[in-house]
Structure formats: C-alpha cells, structure tokens
N, C-alpha and C positions, 0 to 999 in steps of 0.2 A: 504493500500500500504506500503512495505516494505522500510524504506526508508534508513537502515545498508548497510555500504560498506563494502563489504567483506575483511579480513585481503590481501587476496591474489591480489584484485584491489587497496588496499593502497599500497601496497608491486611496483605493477609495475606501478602508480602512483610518489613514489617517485626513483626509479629505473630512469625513463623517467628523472626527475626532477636532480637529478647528472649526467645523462648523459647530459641534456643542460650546465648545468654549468660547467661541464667537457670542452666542446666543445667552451664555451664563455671563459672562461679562456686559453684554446690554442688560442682563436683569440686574445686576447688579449694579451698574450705575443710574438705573431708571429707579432701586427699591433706596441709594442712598440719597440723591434727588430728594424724592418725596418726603424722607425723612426731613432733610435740609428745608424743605418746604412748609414743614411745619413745627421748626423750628421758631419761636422766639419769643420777647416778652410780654407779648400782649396775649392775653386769652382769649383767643378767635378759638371756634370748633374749628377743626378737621373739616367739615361738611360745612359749614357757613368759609371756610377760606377757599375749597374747590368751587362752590359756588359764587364767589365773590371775585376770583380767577378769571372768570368766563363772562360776567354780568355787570361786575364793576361799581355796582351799588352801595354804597353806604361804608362803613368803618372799615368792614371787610373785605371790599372791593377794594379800595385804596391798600390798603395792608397786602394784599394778597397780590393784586399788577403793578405798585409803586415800590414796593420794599422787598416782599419774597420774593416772588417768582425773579427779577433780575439777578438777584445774590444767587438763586439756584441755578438757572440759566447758565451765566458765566461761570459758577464752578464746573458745568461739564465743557461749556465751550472750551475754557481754559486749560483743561487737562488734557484735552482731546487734542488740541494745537500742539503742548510740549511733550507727549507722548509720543504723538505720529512724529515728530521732529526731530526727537531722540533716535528712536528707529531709524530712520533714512538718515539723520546722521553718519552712525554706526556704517550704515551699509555702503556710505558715500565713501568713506575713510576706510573701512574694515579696521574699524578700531572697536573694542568692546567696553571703550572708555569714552565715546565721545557722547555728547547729549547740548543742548543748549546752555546749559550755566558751564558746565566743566570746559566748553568750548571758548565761554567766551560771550557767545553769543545772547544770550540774557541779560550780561552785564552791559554790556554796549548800548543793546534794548534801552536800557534804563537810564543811561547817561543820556541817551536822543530824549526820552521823556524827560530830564531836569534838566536840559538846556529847552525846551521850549517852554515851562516853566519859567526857568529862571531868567528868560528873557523877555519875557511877556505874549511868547507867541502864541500857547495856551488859551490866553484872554480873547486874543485877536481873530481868532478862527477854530471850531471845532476839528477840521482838519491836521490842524498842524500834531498836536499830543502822538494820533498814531501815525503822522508821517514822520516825524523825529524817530520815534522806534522805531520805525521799520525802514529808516535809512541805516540807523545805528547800528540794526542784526542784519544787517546786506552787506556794512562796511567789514564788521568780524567775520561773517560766513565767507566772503571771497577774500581776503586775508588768508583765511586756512584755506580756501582752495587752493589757492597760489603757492601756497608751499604744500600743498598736497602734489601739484603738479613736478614742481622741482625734487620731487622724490622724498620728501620729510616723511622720516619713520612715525610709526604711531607714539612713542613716547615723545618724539620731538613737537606734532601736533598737540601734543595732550600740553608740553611746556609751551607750547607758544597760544594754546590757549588762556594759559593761566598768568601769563603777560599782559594778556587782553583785557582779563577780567581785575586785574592785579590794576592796570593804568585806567581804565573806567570806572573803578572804585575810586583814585587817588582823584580823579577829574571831579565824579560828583561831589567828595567831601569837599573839595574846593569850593564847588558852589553852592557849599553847603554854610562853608566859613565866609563867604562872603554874599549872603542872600541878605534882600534890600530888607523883609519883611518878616515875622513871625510864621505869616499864614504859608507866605512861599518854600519857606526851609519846614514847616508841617509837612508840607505837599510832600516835599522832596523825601520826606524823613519815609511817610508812608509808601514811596514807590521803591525806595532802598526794602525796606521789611516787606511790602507783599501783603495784600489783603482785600478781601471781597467786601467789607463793611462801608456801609453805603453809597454803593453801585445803582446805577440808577438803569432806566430803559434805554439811555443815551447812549453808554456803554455800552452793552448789549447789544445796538442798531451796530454799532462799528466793528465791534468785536468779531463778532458773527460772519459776515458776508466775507472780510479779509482768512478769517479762520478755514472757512469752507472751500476759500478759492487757493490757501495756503494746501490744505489736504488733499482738494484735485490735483494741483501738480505733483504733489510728492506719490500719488495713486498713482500716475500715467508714469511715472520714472521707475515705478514699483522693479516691472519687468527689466529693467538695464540696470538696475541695481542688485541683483539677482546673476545676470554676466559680468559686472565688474566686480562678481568674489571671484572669477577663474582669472583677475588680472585686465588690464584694458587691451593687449595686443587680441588677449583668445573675446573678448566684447566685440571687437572692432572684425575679428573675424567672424564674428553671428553675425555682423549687421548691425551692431548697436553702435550708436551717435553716441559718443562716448559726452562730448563736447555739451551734448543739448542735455542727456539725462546728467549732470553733473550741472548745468544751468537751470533744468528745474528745479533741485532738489535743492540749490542756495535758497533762489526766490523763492520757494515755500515754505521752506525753514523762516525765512524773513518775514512774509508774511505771516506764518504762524505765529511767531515765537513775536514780534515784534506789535502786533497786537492785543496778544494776551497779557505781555510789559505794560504795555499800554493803557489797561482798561482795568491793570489790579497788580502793578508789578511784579518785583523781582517774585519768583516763584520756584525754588530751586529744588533739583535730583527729580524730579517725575520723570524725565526722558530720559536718564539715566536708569531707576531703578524697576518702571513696567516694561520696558524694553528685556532687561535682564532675566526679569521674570517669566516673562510668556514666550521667549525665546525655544526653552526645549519644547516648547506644545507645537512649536511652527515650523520645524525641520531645519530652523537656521539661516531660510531663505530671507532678506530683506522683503521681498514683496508682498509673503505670506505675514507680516508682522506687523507692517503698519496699520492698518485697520485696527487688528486685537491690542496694537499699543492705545490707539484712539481711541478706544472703548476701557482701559485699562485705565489711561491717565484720567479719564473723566470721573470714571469711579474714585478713584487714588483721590485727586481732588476735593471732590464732594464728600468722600470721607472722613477729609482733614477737617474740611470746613464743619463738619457735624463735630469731630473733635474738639477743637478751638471755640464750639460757644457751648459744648457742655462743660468745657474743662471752665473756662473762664466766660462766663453770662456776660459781662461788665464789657467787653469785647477789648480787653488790654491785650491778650493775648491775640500775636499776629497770625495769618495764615502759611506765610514765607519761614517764619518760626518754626514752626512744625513740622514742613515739610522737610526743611536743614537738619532738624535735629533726629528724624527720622532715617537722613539722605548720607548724609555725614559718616554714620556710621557704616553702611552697607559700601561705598565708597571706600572707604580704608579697610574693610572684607576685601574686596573685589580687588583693590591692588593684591593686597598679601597673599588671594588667591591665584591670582596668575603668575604672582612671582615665585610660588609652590610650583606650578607646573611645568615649569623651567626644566 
C-alpha cells in the first residue's frame, strides 16, 4: 500500500490550513473590535450604542459615531497598514529583522508629522499632517533600498536602519526643545508615544483610503516578492520586474506606515512581531503573508488598545507604550535566536 501524499494533496492541505487561519484571525480582530467598541466611561448599553452606531440619535449616537467607532476603526486600520508592511518589508530585504520602526521607517513617519506641526502646516491645510509622513516613510524606505541595491547585508540594513531612526528621534527632540507653544510640543509629545485617544472621523477619512491603497500595492508585489527569495538574477529570469515590484512595495510601505504615523503615531514592533508569528502557518512565502499579517496586526492592535484603557481608564497610559514594551522584548529573543542558529 502506497502510503506518499501527493505534492498536489499537500498543496491543498495547506491551502485549507491558511485559509482557516485566515478566517480565525478576521474573527478575531472583528471579536476585539467590538470589544474596543464598547469600551469606555460612559454607561451607554451595548444595544443603545449598536443602535446609536447606525441612527445617530441622541447621547448615544454621538458617543457611538463621534468617539467609539473612530478609536475602533483606526485601531484595525492601523494594525492592518504596519502588519502588511512588516511582511513585505521582510520579503523586500529577506531580512527577518526588518519591519517599519526597526527600519526606520516609523521614525521618519513621525518627524514628517512634527515638522508640519511645528511649522504650522498642520493648521494651514488638513493635507499637509499625512503628507509630511508619508514623505518622511518614502525618504527612509528608498534610503534602505538604495543600499539594499548596493549589496548591504541584512545586518548592515538592520544598522542603517537604526541610524535612521536614531537621527529622526534627535531631529524631533529638537523640535521638541524648541516649540513656540505648550499645545504644539503636547502635539509633538503625543505622536513620539503613539495613541488612539481622541481620534476623531477626520482621521479615519485619511487614514483609510491611503491605508487601502498602501495594501493594494504591496498585494500586487505579493507574487515578485515570492521570486526575489530565489535572488533577483533567478526573479529576472521568471519575468519578474525586479525594479517595479521593489517600487511598489516602498510606496506602500509609505503609504501605509506613513498614515497610520499620521492619524495616531509612533506605533512600534506590530510588523515586526505578527509577521514573525504567522510566518510558519504560511510556508515562508512573502505573498502568502501579507494579508494574515493585515488581519494579525489589526487584531494585535485593537488588542493593545483594549489593554491600555482596562489597565489604565484615566487614559495616561499610551498605546505606543504597550506595544514597545511588548515588542522590545521579542526583539532581543529574535536577535539571540538567530544568532543561536549560526
């Protein structure tokens, strides 16, 4: 008796196998959501704040389309952008260290939001806040391309990330020491830590539509990201446009990640450590990854954010907080782990 599984029943074996976890991971950033949804300190029912969601009437309705639903909203937008970001990172570099903050590219984010800030641009135009960040994560992300193309190893990427993020920390404090205003160095203080605390529908308009069109691109590079693990000469012999799928996958990180800065700051390790995570369910492919990171990070996310107002109601506690002190550590695993495998 034969007892060999054919490539082709492994094949839709584990096909099945990402699709459940595909599906558990939307339930599960849909069940912390709702939770985050009815979170907070006004006593609204459950069923007067769904209702108040959709109808907009009375105490409820305002509570429910003015304050919840936004803070809930952006928590999965915003997971969903540095999650998928992390992945396609990773897959860009074949680094299993790279992700948006460890990059760089968060930090950067954040300087573009307190120089529009600290210059008044801010005031001047609703546009300007996430076009600053998402010039700021365009200028980091083609930085490390460019020495990705000159041949820089993964540790070398990994340090010249942390140069990146090392001198766009020194730039903010600067305008941090020398802001005209109390309110502007608040501003500044809150997009340094990170947090969803009152987010409004405005953010959410912005966040959104850049978030979505960040994740189509890095979806379409999916597959050429998938042949630049065999190397770019064996890419360029499939067919792969090494040049364009390396050009999406900046701009989407940009717009993702420089959005998400945008509309709730710094936010750090999410694209780093759901990437990590969902990795062995997805056979290691980039392409198979980014979606279950964007379903991952959303959860991760809304998670924290359930975190941070059970732990601290008062809302002193940041949501950037949490996710660092969570990130930080798996971070310094993940070195000492691969420098085991050596």
């Amino acid at each position: 008796m034969d007892n060999t599984v054919s490539p082709l029943r492994m094949t839709s074996v584990n096909d099945r196998r990402r699709a459940a976890m595909t599906f558990a991971l939307l339930g599960l950033a849909v069940a912390f959501a709702c939770w985050s949804f009815l979170l907070g300190p006004s006593e609204v029912s459950p069923r007067d704040l769904f209702v108040g969601l959709f109808d907009g009437h009375g105490a409820a309705g305002v509570i429910a389309q003015q304050i919840r639903f936004p803070r809930t909203a952006l928590a999965l937008v915003i997971g969903a952008a540095l999650g998928s970001s992390g992945a396609a990172l990773q897959g860009l570099f074949c680094n299993p260290l790279a992700s948006p903050d460890v990059t760089g590219v968060t930090s950067t984010a954040g300087l573009g939001a307190v120089l529009a800030l600290y210059f008044g641009f801010a005031g001047s135009s609703v546009f300007a806040l996430p076009g600053f960040a998402i010039a700021g994560a365009l200028a980091a992300a083609c930085i490390l391309y460019l020495l990705s193309r000159n041949g820089a190893g993964a540790v070398a990427l990994i340090l010249a990330g942390v140069a990146i993020a090392s001198l766009a920390t020194a730039l903010i404090a600067l305008a941090l020491s020398f802001a005209a205003n109390p309110y502007a160095m608040s501003e500044m203080v809150l997009w340094m830590m990170g947090s969803l605390k009152d987010r409004t529908l405005s953010d959410l308009a912005f966040a959104l539509p850049l978030t979505l069109a960040g994740l189509a691109l890095l979806l379409t590079a999916a597959r050429g990201l998938d042949a630049l693990t065999l190397g770019e000469d064996a890419a360029r012999s499939l067919g792969v446009d090494v040049t364009s799928v390396r050009g999406r996958v900046i701009v989407g990180v940009a717009l993702a990640t420089g959005a998400a800065t945008a509309a709730a700051g710094s936010i750090g390790f999410v694209g780093l450590v759901v990437p990590h995570l969902l990795r062995p369910f997805c056979g290691y492919r980039p392409a198979q990854l980014i979606l279950p990171s964007a379903l991952g990070g959303a959860a991760l996310v809304s998670a924290a954010d359930v975190a941070v107002r059970l732990i601290a109601p008062d809302g002193q506690l940041l949501l950037g907080v949490v996710t660092a002190m969570l990130g930080a550590p798996f971070f310094l695993w993940l070195i000492l782990r691969m420098k085991g495998e050596r």
